[in-house]
C-alpha positions, 0 to 999 in steps of 0.5 A: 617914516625912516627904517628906523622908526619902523616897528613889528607886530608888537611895537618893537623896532625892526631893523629893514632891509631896503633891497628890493629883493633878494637878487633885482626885480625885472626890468618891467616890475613894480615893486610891492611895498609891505606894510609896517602896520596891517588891518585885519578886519574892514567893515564895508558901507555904501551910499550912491556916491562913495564906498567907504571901508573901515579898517582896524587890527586885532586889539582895535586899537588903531583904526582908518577910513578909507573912502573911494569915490563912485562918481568918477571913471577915472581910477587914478585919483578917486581914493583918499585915506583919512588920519590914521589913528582913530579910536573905536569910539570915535569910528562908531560916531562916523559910522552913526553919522553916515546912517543918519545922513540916510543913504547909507547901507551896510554891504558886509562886516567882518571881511579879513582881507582885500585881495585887490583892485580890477577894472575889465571894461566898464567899472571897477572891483575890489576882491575881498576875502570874507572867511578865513581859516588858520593853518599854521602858526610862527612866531605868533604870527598866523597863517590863513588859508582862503575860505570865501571871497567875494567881488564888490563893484566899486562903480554904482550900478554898473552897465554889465555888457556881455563883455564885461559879463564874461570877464566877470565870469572869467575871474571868478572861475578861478577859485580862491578857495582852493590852496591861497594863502596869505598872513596880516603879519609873517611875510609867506612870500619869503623864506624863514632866513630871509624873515629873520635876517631883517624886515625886508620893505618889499614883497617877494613878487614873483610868488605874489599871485595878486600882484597886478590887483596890488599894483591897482591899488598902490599905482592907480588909486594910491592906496597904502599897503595896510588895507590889502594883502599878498596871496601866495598859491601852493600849500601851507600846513602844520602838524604837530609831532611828538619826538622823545615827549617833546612836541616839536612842530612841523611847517610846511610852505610851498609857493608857485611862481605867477610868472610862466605859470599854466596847467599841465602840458600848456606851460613847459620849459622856460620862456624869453626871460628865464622864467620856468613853468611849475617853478615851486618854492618848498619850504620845511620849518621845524620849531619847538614853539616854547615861545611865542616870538621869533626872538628865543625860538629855535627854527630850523628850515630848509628850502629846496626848488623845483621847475621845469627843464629850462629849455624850449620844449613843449609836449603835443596835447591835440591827441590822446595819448597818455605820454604826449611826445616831446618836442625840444622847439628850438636848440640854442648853442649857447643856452641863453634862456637857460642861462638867464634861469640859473642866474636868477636862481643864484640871485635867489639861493646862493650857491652852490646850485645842485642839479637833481634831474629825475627823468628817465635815462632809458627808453625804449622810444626815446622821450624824456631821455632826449630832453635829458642829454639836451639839459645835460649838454647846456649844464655843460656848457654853463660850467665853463662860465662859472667859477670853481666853486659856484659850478652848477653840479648835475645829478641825472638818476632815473628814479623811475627805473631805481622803483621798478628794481626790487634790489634798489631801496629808493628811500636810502638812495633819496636819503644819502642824495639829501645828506650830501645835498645838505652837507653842501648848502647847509640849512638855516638854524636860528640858534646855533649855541643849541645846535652846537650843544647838540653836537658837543654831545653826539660827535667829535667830529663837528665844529662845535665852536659855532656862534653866529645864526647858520645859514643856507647858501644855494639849493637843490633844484629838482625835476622831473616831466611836470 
């Protein structure tokens, strides 16, 4: 199917955008495919020899089988689609000739979502997700947050070793209920502006948290990107505010990086490739939802972006300590990895790229402030590589120090850093007539001659000590 003949949610043509990603994928990633048409619901079967699920969307008006053989250990070539488009009635003629054919059992209705494929020693798995909940809606488009999953085994009867028992365990610990998110049509991974700008034909991976199940199921078994769905870990959530008796909603979306990713005090600064720990995506929408679709609404958004320090540092947990001493590992003169960082940040944002360092500048025991000269000293050194206008500009303020001084009002210090910060990227406005009425009204001093859709070019990258 060409780009052309691609439609969205409501079978209108879309216009796509075939780059990879907003900047180039690594050299070692597979890019993830999204899907021009989504299943919302499957029903799972089984006999001994095949697992078959069906698949449909919310006006089950389109229908597909597919059929996962469970005879073979050979994941490559065990999966088969049949023809798209089957009607409800003839869906329920093969789901009766299977029960005829005895053998065949129902394993669970009902599932709004396959998380993926994943083989540890013996058989092969598919995560579903079997409750979901909604959280925000954009667009028309709706958010879900993960209530329940559950861990089907393709293979019939597997052997469970103790092995695999344990790798079972392992991945079960980590619990999907807790802050995963994903939607059947609104692409979480990327931002509003991206969304808006056109259908990108990729997923955002970095913040893909189920990539390597998705790549199981698109490399190794072959199987379209309609029967699964992207998981974004973080947070997403909406309220409803009233401003001047008009209810305006408010989105907000954070999305962590699965790339460097750990817990407190085991992942810190930046690895070989330029990739950070904690790297959090944070995303604020503002909308007046007076229609439903993306098309004659008026969205605002901003994003910003915080990581750890890109440097080679770590902090020492064995003891008990509550501040475990910093440690800078290894000193790079040319700031190689931190580098590498910050050009994938002006891949991702544009420029400019605004620096707000929250660590402390003075201590008594020197610790975060060593950590601070050091960054400070690599921005430095950065600068000199970079053209006038895309130089990373640095903003070192202890905000821990500004809280214990009653004479310092925290708030309006983060607010005048937030009006300049925004002065500088700008922030994306999907009706720019509305905002240029605004202005002819509050201000002499705007621009008000505006017509074309207001973007955001760059960010502000914060951090503190994680």
């Amino acid at each position: 199917m060409s780009s052309a003949s691609a439609l969205d949610t409501d079978g209108k043509p879309v216009a796509e955008d075939d780059t990879a990603a907003d900047g180039a994928f690594a050299a070692d990633e597979i890019p993830l495919h999204r899907p021009r048409v989504s299943f919302t619901q499957f029903d799972i079967f089984e006999n001994r020899t095949q697992l078959c699920i069906v698949g449909y969307n919310d006006g089950e008006s389109l229908y597909q089988i597919l059929r996962i053989d469970r005879t073979q250990d050979d994941v490559s070539r065990i999966a088969s689609e049949g023809p798209q488009h089957h009607t409800r009635e003839e869906i329920s003629k093969a789901v009766q000739q299977m029960q005829g054919t005895g053998g065949w059992r129902s394993v669970v209705t009902g599932v709004c979502g396959l998380v993926g494929f994943v083989r540890f020693t013996k058989g092969l798995y598919l995560s579903v997700i079997t409750r979901q909940r909604p959280v925000a809606l954009l667009g028309g488009h709706y958010i879900y947050h993960v209530e329940d999953t559950r861990l089907l085994s393709i293979t019939y009867r597997p052997e469970r070793t103790d092995r695999e028992e344990r790798f079972i365990n392992t991945f079960k610990s980590v619990d999907l209920t807790k802050n995963f998110y994903y939607s059947h049509t609104y692409d979480v991974t990327r931002t509003l502006q991206q969304n808006m700008r056109g259908r990108s034909l990729y997923y955002q991976s970095m913040v893909v948290w189920n990539y390597q199940l998705l790549v199981n199921a698109a490399q190794g078994l072959g199987i379209g990107a309609q029967w699964t769905v992207a998981l974004v870990h973080g947070y997403i959530d909406q309220s409803r505010l009233s401003v001047l008796g008009r209810d305006v909603f408010i989105t907000l979306i954070a999305r962590r990086s699965r790339i460097f990713a750990g817990v407190r005090f085991l992942k810190r600064g930046v690895n070989d490739a330029g990739y950070v720990a904690n790297d959090v995506e944070t995303e604020q929408i503002v909308a007046t939802m007076e229609v439903t679709g993306f098309d004659n609404g008026a969205y605002t958004a901003y994003v910003q972006h915080r990581g750890s320090i890109p440097l080679f540092w770590s902090q020492e947990t064995a003891g008990i300590a509550p501040k475990p001493p910093i440690e800078i590992n290894v000193r790079d003169p040319y700031f190689v990895e931190a580098g590498r960082h910050f050009s994938g940040l002006f891949a991702r944002y544009g420029a400019p790229i605004i620096v707000l360092s929250l660590i402390k500048t003075k201590e008594r025991a020197r610790r975060e402030s060593v950590l601070g000269e050091e960054f400070s000293e690599g921005l430095r050194y950065l600068n000199q590589f970079l053209p006038s206008g895309q130089k990373i500009r640095y903003l070192a303020w202890d905000m821990s120090r500004a809280k214990k001084n009653r004479q310092e009002d925290v708030l309006a210090i983060l607010e005048v850093i937030a009006e300049e910060a925004i002065a500088l990227t700008g922030f994306f406005h999907s009706c720019p007539e509305l905002y240029a009425n605004h202005l002819r009204r509050g201000s002499k001093h705007h621009d008000v001659r505006r017509t074309e859709p207001m973007r955001q070019s760059g960010v502000v990258r914060s951090n503190c000590i994680d």
